[in-house]
C-alpha positions, 0 to 999 in steps of 0.5 A: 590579552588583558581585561580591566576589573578595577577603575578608581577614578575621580569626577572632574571638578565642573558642575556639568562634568557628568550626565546621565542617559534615559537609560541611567547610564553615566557618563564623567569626565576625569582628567582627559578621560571620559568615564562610563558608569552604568549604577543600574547595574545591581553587582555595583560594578563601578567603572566599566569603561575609559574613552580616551579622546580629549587632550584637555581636561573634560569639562561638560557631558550631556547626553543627546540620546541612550546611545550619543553624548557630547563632551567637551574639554578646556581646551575648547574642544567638542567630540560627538561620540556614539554606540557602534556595535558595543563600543563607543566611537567619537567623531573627529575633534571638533575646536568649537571655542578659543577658550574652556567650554564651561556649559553644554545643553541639547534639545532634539538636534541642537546643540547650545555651548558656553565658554570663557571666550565670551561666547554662546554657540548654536550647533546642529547635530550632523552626520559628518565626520565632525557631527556638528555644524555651527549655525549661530554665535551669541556674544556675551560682551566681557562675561561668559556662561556658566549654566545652559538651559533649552526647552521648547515653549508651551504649545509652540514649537519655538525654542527658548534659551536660558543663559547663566553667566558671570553676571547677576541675570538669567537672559532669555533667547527665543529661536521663532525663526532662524536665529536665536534673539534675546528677549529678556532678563530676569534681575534678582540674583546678586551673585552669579548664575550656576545653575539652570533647569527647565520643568515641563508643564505638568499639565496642559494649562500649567506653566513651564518652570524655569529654577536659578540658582546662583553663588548667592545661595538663593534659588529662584523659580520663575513661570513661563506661560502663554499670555492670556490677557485679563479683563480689568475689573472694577477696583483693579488695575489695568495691565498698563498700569501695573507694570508701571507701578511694581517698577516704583513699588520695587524701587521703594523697595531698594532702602529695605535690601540690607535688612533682608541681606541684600535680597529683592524679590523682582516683581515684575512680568516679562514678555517674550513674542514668538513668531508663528505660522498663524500669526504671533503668541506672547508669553509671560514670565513671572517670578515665582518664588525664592527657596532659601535654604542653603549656606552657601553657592549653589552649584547645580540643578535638576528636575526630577524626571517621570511624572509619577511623583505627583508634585515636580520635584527639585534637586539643588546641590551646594558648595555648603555640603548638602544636597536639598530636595525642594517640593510645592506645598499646597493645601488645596488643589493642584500645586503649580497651577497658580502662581506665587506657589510655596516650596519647602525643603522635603530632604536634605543629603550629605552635610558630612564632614568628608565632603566639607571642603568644598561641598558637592559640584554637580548632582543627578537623578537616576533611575527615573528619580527614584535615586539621587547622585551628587558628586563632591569637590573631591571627585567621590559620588554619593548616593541616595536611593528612594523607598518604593513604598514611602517615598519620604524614606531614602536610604544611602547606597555606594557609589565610586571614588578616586584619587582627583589627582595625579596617582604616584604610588601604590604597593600591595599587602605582602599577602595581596589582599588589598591595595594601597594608593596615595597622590597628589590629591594628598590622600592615602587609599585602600582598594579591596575586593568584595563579594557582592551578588556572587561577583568579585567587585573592588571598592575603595574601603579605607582612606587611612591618610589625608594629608596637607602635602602631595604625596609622593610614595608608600610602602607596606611594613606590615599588613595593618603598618604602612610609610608614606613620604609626601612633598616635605623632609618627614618619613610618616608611618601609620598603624591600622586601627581596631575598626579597620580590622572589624571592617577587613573582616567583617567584608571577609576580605582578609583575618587577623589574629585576636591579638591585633583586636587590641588596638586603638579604636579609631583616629582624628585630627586633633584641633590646631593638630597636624597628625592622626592621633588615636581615639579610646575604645568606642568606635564612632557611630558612622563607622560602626554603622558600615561594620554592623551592617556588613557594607563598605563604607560610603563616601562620606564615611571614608573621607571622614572616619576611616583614618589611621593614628599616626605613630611615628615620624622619621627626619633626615633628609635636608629636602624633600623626600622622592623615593621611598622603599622597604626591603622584602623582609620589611626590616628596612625602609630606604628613602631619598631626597630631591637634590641638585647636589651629591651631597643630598643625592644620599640613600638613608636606612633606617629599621622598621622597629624603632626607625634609627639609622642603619649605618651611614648615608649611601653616597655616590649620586650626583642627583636626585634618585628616582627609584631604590629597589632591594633584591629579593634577598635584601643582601643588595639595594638598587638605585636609579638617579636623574643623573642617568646612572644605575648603582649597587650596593651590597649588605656587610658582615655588620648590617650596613650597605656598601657600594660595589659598582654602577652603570651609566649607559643610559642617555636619559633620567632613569625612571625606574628598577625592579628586580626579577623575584628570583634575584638574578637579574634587574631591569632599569627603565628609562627616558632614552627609550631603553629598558636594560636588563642586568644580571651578575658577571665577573668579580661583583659586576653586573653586565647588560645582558638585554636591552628592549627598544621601545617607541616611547620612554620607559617610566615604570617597570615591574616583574612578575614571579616565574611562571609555566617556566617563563619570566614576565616583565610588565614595562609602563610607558610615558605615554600610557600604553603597556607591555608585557615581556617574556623571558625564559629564565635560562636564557636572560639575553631573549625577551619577547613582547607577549602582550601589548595593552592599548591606552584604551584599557591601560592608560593616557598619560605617563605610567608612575607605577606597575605592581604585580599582585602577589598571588599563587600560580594561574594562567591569569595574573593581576596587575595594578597600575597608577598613571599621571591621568589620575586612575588607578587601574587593576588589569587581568593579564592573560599570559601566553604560553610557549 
């Protein structure tokens, strides 16, 4: 039996990747999982749910009601999942596009979607086994739809579409009778359309709002409104007329473009006709006003929803880091009921260096608007929460983070406090529990490396030391600084000596500069802010303030570097290269004090090693290789290592070793499906004493220490699943599954690593995981008994 008490998982990289229920519960896409987060939930729980469906990346969600939402992957498959008794079920996959689905939007039982085939598709939500039935598709000719908004028309019940795409306009659909039919187009935006938002009136006269907002930076308002045609009076112009004349006052306008950057202002009234039982209702739509404020694209927009705000307001999230909250201003009367309103920029988030690159993706309202969410280029949320009583003064809370790539490493602090995780997003991260509401919920707390390669591997050489290898030749170790220790303790995760204080303040990134380099004595302000006032750090902080200096760089190798290993009493670290050669196909050691070399070369591989391993007496080293072998060496009078024998039984790439923790025996898992186990024969050899048929191949093994008198083995498969083996330590030749964890709980993709915390004896043992699908997962694991 297993249960999941830690997800770390990144929000896929779309505008229309995450929604949000009436009941503020989340729902994102990451990788081909969708996540499900309920920020309601006052323990800060995070993750509490994976749903494993899709076999492209997740691109849109939208949430139909409480209990069903689409969503939508890059393979041009719609799933339609719903709430049976506690569990989320999604109908069978639906291949709605040729192409990635790039937009969702949903109104009652209809369904909009867009994708980069070119076309618009109409659904009707069903009650068959595939939950939508197309009833209209809408070609965009050559372009294809990046934002989606629906609505129903004031006072009708007639719908209206709102299509952003690769071009410069907004088109308008209206559904009167069975079809949806283009009505208009709204020209202004000089860049493509990524984001569209429907306001309701606000009152029975006011119009409906419709918000732009395109890569020009701009945002644009536009009001829909029942036509009511006005007399002409003496001195104006008749409706005929008019028109007329803004088309060439806007044409004279088109030599002044340049001075304003290129922008117009489109002054002219659009009319859409709806169909209806007592005859037809004309409609107007006028450009309302132009928001400026952003630096550069906007990514997303929301409307702020519930009514006891007053005045509407609009939240607008941007590639420029910053996430603005926009407000009519009106000096007399009720904003909104006339047109040509005036907007200003009430609040303006994030602009923090962590989320620089690449700025904010999507954003949402939660808690019936009384918080604001935004998630960036990276995959980590922020979170802003608006003051009850003065709703001018928002404050930043927590929120979730993760790896936005494939997660191939991991390794505990030899005590088991926290664990570290690095990838291929090229950060380095530190995941701890933290008590909060009287609850044990795990955060990432630090991000002591961020990096310009893929990395690859990283192991602890001391509680506050740890080396990592990335795709390149160099071995990097790292050192915490003095607010990390401030920050582990003040969060009571661990306690160091008073020695360990004396420690540089912080690191950065020196211009022009390639590694972390230690700051002086004053710790920075955002850091302290998390110290001080007994929090972890946000997202912003993280990414931004949290780094390690980097002391030392160790060379070698002639490729670039795989594996990597440090020995159980963290006075060796062993690393190996890519190679096609047994002439790089070498182990180098090295001391953890000064990082010289500890004899020579480990040769006997014909290619790439894929794993090395210590024995829990560091007296052997272990080696697995693409070339399908196994190889041992043993510790000498001197200090150096020497082979003494190898296997190569296997049919496949050996992914992975792991040594029992009481050294007498080993396992090696493989591609072939196989997982041996070996332990100590005659003169120095080691025999097969144990092989484990599995259903699919074998990528990542570790063992748990004895306990209740049994050994247990934890195999992570290519496929993602699980299992749990158990052993009675006399008797090595029987292995039997004790527990299976499903790819619902584990994982959906090929496994990199298992890592067993390191802890005392109890029934329930912990055990981290890192897989190819980007998350990273803490499973508790109830062991049997017998």
């Amino acid at each position: 039996m297993a249960q999941t008490i830690y997800v770390s998982a990144a929000t896929n990289r779309f505008s229309h990747a995450a929604d949000i229920s009436a009941s503020s519960l989340i729902a994102f896409g990451s990788s081909n999982l969708v996540c499900i987060w309920d920020p309601s939930v006052d323990t800060d729980a995070g993750v509490s749910e994976t749903l494993l469906g899709h076999e492209g990346r997740v691109t849109a969600i939208r949430f139909v009601t409480n209990e069903t939402f689409i969503s939508a992957d890059n393979k041009g498959v719609l799933l339609l999942w719903k709430k049976v008794d506690k569990k989320w079920v999604a109908s069978q996959p639906l291949q709605a596009h040729k192409q990635s689905i790039s937009a969702i939007c949903v109104v009652r039982d209809f369904v909009v979607t867009g994708a980069s085939d070119s076309l618009v598709k109409v659904w009707t939500i069903t009650s068959g086994d595939d939950g939508l039935r197309e009833i209209q598709s809408i070609s965009l000719n050559g372009r294809y739809a990046l934002a989606l908004a629906l609505t129903r028309l004031p006072q009708s019940e007639a719908l209206l579409l709102a299509i952003g795409s690769t071009g410069r306009e907004v088109q308008l659909w209206v559904r009167s009778d069975d079809v949806f039919v283009r009505s208009a187009v709204l020209s202004g935006h000089e860049d493509w359309v990524r984001g569209l938002s429907f306001q309701e009136p606000i009152s029975p006269e006011g119009p409906l709002i419709l918000a732009s907002g395109s890569q020009d930076s701009t945002i644009r308002l536009w009001n829909i409104e029942l036509w009511k045609k006005q007399a002409t009076s003496v001195g104006t112009l008749g409706d005929g007329l008019s028109d007329e004349l803004l088309d060439a006052f806007e044409e004279s306008l088109g030599d002044m473009g340049d001075e304003e950057g290129g922008r117009q202002i489109s002054l002219k009234r659009h009319m859409l006709t709806v169909k209806s039982e007592d005859g037809s209702r004309r409609y107007s739509v006028a450009f309302d006003a132009l928001l400026l404020g952003h630096d550069a694209g906007i990514t997303s927009l929301q409307w702020r929803p519930g009514t006891k705000w007053g005045s509407p307001f609009l939240s607008s999230t941007s590639t420029d880091s910053s996430v603005i909250l926009w407000t009519p201003s009106s000096s007399e009367g009720t904003p909104l009921q006339n047109t040509n309103s005036i907007w200003i920029n009430r609040q303006r988030f994030g602009d923090v260096g962590g989320q620089r690159l690449g700025g904010f993706v999507g954003g949402l309202w939660a808690k019936g608007g009384a918080e604001m969410l935004a998630w960036g280029w990276s995959g980590g949320w922020r979170r802003w929460r608006c003051d009850s009583t003065d709703l001018d003064r928002w404050e930043e809370h927590g929120a979730i983070s993760g790896h936005s790539g494939s997660v191939r490493g991991i390794d505990w602090n030899p005590a088991g406090e926290y664990l570290f995780s690095t990838g291929l997003d090229q950060t380095t991260r530190i995941h701890a529990p933290l008590t909060n509401g009287g609850e044990i919920r795990w955060h990432e707390i630090a991000r002591p490396q961020v990096h310009g390669y893929d990395l690859l591997n990283i192991v602890l050489l001391n509680p506050l030391k740890f080396a990592s290898i990335a795709d390149e030749k160099v071995i990097r170790v790292f050192e915490a600084p003095r607010n990390f220790v401030d920050l582990v303790e003040t969060l009571n995760v661990a306690k160091f000596s008073e020695e360990e204080h004396g420690r540089p303040m912080a690191a950065n990134v020196p211009p022009l500069g390639l590694s972390n380099k230690a700051t002086g004595t004053d710790a920075s302000p955002t850091h302290n802010a998390a110290v001080v006032d007994k929090r972890r750090p946000f997202e912003g902080e993280l990414a931004a303030v949290t780094l390690w200096p980097e002391i030392e760089k160790v060379f070698g190798h002639g490729y670039e570097s795989i594996t990597l290993a440090v020995s159980n009493s963290r006075q060796l670290i062993a690393t190996a290269c890519k190679a096609t050669t047994a002439e790089h196909a070498v182990i180098r050691i090295y001391d953890t004090q000064k990082f010289h070399p500890v004899g020579e070369p480990l040769v006997g591989h014909a290619l790439t090693i894929t794993r090395i391993a210590f024995s829990p007496d560091d007296n052997f080293i272990l080696s697995v290789s693409r070339d399908r072998s196994w190889r041992l060496f043993e510790r000498q009078p001197t200090g150096e290592y020497a082979p003494i024998t190898s296997d190569k039984s296997h049919a496949r790439i050996i992914w992975d070793c792991a040594w029992a923790k009481e050294g007498d025996v080993f396992a090696t898992a493989s591609r072939d499906k196989l997982v041996k186990i070996w332990a100590p024969g005659d003169k120095k050899l080691w025999s097969l004493v144990a092989t484990i048929k599995l259903d699919a191949a074998a990528t990542a093994v570790d063992f748990a220490p004895v306990q209740d008198g049994q050994r247990r083995l934890a195999i992570g498969l290519e496929t993602g699943e699980i299992l749990i083996y158990r052993n009675d330590p006399i008797l090595k030749e029987t292995w039997m599954l004790d527990t299976s964890i499903e790819r619902r709980i584990a994982h959906v993709d090929h496994i990199h690593r298992l890592a067993w915390r390191p802890t005392t004896a109890n029934q329930a043992q912990e055990l981290a995981s890192c897989s190819e699908d980007g998350t990273l997962k803490i499973l508790k694991v109830q062991m049997a008994t017998g």
